[in-house]
C-alpha positions in Angstrom: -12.4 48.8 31.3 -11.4 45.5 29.9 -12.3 46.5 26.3 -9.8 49.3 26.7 -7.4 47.5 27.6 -8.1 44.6 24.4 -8.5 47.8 22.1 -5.1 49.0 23.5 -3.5 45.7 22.9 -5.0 44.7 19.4 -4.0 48.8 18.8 -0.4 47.9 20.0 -0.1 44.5 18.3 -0.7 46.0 14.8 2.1 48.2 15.4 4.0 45.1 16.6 4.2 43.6 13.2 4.6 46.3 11.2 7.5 47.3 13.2 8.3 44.0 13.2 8.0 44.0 9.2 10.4 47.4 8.6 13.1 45.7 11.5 13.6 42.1 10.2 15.3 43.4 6.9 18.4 42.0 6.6 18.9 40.5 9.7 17.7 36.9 11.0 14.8 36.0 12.4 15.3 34.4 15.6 18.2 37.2 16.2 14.9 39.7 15.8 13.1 37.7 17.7 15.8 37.8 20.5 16.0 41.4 20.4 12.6 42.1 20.8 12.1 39.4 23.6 14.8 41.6 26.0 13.0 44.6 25.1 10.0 43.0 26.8 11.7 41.3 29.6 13.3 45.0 30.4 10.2 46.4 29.8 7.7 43.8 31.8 10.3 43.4 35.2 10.5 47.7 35.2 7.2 47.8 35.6 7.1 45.0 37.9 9.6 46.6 40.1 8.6 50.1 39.5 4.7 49.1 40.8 6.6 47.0 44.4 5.2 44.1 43.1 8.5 41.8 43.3 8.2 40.8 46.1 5.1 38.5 45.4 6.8 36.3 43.3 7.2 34.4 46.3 3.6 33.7 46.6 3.5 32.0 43.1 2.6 28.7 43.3 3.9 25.6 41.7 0.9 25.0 39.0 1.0 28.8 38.5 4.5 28.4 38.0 4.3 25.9 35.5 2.0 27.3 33.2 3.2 30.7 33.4 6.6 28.5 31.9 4.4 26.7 29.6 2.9 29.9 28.2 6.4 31.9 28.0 7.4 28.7 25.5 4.0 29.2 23.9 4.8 32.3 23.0 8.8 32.1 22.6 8.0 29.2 19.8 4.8 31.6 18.5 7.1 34.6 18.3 9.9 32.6 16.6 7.3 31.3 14.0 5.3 34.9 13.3 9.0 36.6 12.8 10.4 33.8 10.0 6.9 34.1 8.0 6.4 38.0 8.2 10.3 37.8 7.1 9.7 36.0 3.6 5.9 36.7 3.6 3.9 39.4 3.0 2.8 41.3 6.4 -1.3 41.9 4.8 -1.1 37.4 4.5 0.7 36.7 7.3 -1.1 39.2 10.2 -4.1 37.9 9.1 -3.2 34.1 9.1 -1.6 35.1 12.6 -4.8 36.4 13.8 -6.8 32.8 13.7 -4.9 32.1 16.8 -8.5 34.1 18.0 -10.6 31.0 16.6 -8.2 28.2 18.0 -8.0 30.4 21.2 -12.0 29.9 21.3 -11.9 26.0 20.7 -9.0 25.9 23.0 -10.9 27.7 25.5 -14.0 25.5 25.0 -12.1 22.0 25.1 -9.5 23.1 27.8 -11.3 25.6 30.1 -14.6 24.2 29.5 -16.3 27.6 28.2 -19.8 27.6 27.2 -20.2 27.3 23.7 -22.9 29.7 22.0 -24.0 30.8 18.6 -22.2 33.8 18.9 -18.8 32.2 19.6 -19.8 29.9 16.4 -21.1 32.3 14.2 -18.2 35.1 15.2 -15.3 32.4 14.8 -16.6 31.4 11.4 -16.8 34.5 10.4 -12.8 35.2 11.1 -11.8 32.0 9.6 -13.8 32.9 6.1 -12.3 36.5 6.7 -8.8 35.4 6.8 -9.1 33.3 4.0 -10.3 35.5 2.1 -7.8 37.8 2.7 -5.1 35.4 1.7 -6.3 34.1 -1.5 
């Protein structure tokens, strides 16, 4: 069921910038960037309320807490970033540059969460840094 789910999302996410792409004309950035982040805070609390899960939030713990925080700034400053260079660059180069956030979400995942390490992961990661370099020179 999981690989629906990451089908679904990689589906969505391609939409994502070129929606992204068409909206940002004429308009700044980081305004675009607002606008899309209260679409997904509406979005994210209606289904948290519409599925009677509010109510946990009181079970969160601290360390949860903190790097759920850490994560929405990850992603605020990631956001902020994607939205300025698919603004002035062109969405086929930028998407793709965008998308080695897989290969430093491996190493990341190695180094950080201590993930095993195999020739897979190696040969797979190499494989979409050449890819994306190729498709921006």
């Amino acid at each position: 069921m999981w690989v629906i789910y990451a089908l679904l999302s990689a589906l969505f996410a391609a939409l994502t910038s070129i929606l992204a792409k068409i909206g940002i004309q004429n308009i700044n950035s980081n305004l675009a960037v607002a606008i899309r982040t209260v679409v997904v805070l509406v979005m994210a609390w209606a289904i948290v309320f519409f599925s009677g899960k509010h109510n946990d939030i009181v079970n969160i713990g601290q360390k949860n807490m903190l790097f759920l925080i850490l994560s929405g700034l990850a992603t605020g400053l990631s956001w902020l970033f994607y939205y300025k260079a698919l603004q002035i660059g062109e969405a086929s180069k930028v998407i793709p540059i965008d998308k080695l956030s897989l290969v430093f979400g491996m190493v990341l995942a190695f180094i950080v969460l201590k993930e095993t390490i195999t020739i897979k992961t190696i040969i797979g990661g190499a494989l979409i840094t050449i890819g994306t370099f190729v498709l921006i020179f």
